[in-house]
Backbone as a ProteinNet text record, in pm:
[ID]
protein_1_A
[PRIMARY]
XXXXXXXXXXXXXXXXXXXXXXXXXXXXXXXXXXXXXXXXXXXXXXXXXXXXXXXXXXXXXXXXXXXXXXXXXXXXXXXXXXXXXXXX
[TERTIARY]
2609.3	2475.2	2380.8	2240.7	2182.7	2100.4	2044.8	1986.4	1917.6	1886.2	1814.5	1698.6	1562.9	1476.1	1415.8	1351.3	1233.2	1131.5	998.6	879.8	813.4	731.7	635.1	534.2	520.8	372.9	400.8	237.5	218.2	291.4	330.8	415.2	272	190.6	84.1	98.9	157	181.2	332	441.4	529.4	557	524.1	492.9	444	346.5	289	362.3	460.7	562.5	619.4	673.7	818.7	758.4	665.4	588.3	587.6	528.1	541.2	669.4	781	851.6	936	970	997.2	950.6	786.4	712.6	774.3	789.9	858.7	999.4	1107.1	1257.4	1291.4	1295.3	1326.8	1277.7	1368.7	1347.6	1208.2	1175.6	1064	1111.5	1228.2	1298.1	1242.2	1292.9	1281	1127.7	1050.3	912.2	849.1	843.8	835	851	969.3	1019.5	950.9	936.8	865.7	752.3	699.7	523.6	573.8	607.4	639.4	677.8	779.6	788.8	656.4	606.1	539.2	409.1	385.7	202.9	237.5	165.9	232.1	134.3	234.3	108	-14.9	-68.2	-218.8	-176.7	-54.2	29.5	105.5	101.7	192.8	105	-0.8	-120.5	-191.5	-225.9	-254.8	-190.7	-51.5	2.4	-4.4	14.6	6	-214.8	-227.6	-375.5	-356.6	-304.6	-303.6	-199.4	-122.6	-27.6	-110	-192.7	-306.6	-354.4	-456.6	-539.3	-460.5	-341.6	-276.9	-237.7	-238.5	-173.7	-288.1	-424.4	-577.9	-575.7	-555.2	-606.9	-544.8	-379.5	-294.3	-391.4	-375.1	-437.9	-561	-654	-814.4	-807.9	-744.8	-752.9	-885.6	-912.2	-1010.9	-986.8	-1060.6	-1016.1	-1166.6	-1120.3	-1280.8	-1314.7	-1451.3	-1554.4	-1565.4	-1586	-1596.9	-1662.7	-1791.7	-1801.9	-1754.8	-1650.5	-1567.6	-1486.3	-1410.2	-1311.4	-1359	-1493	-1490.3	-1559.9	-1632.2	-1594.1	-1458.1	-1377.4	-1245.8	-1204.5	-1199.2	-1159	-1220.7	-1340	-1449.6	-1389.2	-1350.7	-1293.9	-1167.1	-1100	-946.2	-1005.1	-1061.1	-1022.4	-1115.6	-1197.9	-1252.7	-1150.1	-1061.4	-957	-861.7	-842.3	-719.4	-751	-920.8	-970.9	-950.3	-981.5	-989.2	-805.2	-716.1	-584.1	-519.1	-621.9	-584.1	-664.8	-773.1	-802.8	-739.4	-659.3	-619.6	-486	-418.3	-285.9	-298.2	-431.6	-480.3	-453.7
-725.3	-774.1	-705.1	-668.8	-636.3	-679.6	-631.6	-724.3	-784	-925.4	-988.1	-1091.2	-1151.1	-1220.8	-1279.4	-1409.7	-1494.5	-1428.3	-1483.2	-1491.8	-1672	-1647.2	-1792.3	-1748.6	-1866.8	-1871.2	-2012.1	-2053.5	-2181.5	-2210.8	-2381.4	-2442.3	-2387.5	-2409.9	-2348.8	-2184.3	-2145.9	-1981	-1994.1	-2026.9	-2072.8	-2110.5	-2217.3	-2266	-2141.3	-2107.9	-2018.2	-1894.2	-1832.9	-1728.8	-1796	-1924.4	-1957.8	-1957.7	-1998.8	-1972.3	-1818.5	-1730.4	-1603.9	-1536.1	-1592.4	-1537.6	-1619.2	-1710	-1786.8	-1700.7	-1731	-1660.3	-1505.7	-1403.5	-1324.9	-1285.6	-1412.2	-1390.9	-1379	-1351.7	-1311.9	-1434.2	-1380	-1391.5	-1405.3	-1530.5	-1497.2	-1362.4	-1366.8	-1216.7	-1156.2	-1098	-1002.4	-949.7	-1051.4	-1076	-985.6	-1041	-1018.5	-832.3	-826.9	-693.5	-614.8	-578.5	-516.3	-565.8	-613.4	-616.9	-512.9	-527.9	-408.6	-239.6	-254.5	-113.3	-90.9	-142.2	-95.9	-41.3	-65	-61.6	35.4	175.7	260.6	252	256.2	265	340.4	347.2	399.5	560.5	603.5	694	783.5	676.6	736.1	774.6	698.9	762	844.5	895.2	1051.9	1117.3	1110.5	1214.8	1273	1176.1	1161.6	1260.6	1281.2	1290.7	1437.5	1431	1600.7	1683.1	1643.5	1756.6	1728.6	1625.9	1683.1	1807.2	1748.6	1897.8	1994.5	2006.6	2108.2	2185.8	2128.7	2145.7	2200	2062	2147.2	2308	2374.2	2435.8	2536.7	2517.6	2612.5	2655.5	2538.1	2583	2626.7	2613.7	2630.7	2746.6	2748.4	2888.9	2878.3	2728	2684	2524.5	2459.6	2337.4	2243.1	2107.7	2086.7	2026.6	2001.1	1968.6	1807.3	1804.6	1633.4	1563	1624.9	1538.4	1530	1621.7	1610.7	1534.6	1554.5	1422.7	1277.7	1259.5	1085	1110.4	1147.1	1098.5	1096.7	1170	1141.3	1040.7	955.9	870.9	741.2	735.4	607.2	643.3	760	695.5	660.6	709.1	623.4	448.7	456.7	310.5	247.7	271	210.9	169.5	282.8	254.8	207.2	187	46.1	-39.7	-92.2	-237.7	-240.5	-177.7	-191.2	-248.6	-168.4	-200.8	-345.7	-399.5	-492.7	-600.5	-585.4	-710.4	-767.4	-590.9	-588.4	-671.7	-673.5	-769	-881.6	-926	-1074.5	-1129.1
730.4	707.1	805.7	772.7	823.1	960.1	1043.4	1136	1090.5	1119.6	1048.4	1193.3	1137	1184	1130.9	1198.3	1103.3	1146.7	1024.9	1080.8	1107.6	1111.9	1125	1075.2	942.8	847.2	838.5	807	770	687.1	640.2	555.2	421	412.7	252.5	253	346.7	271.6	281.7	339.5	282.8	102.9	108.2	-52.5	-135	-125.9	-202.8	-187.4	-129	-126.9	-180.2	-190.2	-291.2	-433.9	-467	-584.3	-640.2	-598.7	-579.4	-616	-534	-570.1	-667.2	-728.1	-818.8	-960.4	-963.2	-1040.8	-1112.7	-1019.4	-1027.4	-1027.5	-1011.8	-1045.7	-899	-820.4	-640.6	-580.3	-466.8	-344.4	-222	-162	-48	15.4	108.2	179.1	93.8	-23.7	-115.7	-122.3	-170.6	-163.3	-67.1	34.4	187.9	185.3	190.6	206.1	94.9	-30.3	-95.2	-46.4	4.3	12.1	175.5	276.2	363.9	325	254.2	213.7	133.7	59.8	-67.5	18.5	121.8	184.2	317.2	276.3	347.3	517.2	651.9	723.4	782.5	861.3	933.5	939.9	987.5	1042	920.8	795.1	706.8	576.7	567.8	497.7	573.5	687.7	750.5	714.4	715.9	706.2	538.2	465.9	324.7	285.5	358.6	306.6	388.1	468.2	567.2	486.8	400.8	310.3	168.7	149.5	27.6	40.1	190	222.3	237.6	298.8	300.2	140	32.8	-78.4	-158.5	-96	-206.1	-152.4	-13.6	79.5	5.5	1.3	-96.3	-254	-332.8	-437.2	-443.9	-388.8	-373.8	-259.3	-172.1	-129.9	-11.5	-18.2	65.7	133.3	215.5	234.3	203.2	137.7	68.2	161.1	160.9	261.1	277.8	414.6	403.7	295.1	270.4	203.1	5.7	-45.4	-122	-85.5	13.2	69.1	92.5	122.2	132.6	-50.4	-110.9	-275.6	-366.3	-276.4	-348.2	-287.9	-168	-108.1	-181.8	-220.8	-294	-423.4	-469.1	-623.2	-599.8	-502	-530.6	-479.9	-419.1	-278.6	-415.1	-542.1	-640.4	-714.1	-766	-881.3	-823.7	-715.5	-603.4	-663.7	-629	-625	-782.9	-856.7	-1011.2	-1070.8	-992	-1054.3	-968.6	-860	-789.1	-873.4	-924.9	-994.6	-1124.7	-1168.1	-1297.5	-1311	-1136	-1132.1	-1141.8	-1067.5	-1072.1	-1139.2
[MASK]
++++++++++++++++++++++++++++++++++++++++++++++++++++++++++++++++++++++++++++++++++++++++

């Protein structure tokens, strides 16, 4: 078995993870753990955005300009919020 630990959440987010995961066939653990893997961090989305540019830089033969990069950033961080309401 793996190493294992608790956390501490309120008994109402408690509940509402057993719901959650009920809802969905699983596990709170389970739950829990895909919501960790699934959300990449601070460190792992840099890096994820520095082998973009590295990749536009390849294909374009140039590297795009800030301000191409924060409108590509407002249409993704748009179509997030759009597929996050769409789970709702």
């Amino acid at each position: 078995m793996a190493d294992e630990t608790s956390i501490k959440v309120s008994a109402a987010t408690r509940d509402r993870l057993a719901v959650l995961a009920t809802e969905q066939g699983t596990t709170i653990r389970q739950l829990v753990e895909e919501l960790a893997e699934g959300r990449p961090t601070q460190a792992e989305y840099a890096e994820c955005a520095e082998q973009a540019r590295a990749e536009l830089a390849s294909a374009l033969g140039t590297v795009p300009s800030e301000e191409a990069e924060a409108k590509a950033c407002g249409l993704l961080e748009r179509l997030g919020a759009r597929q996050d309401s769409a789970a709702a």
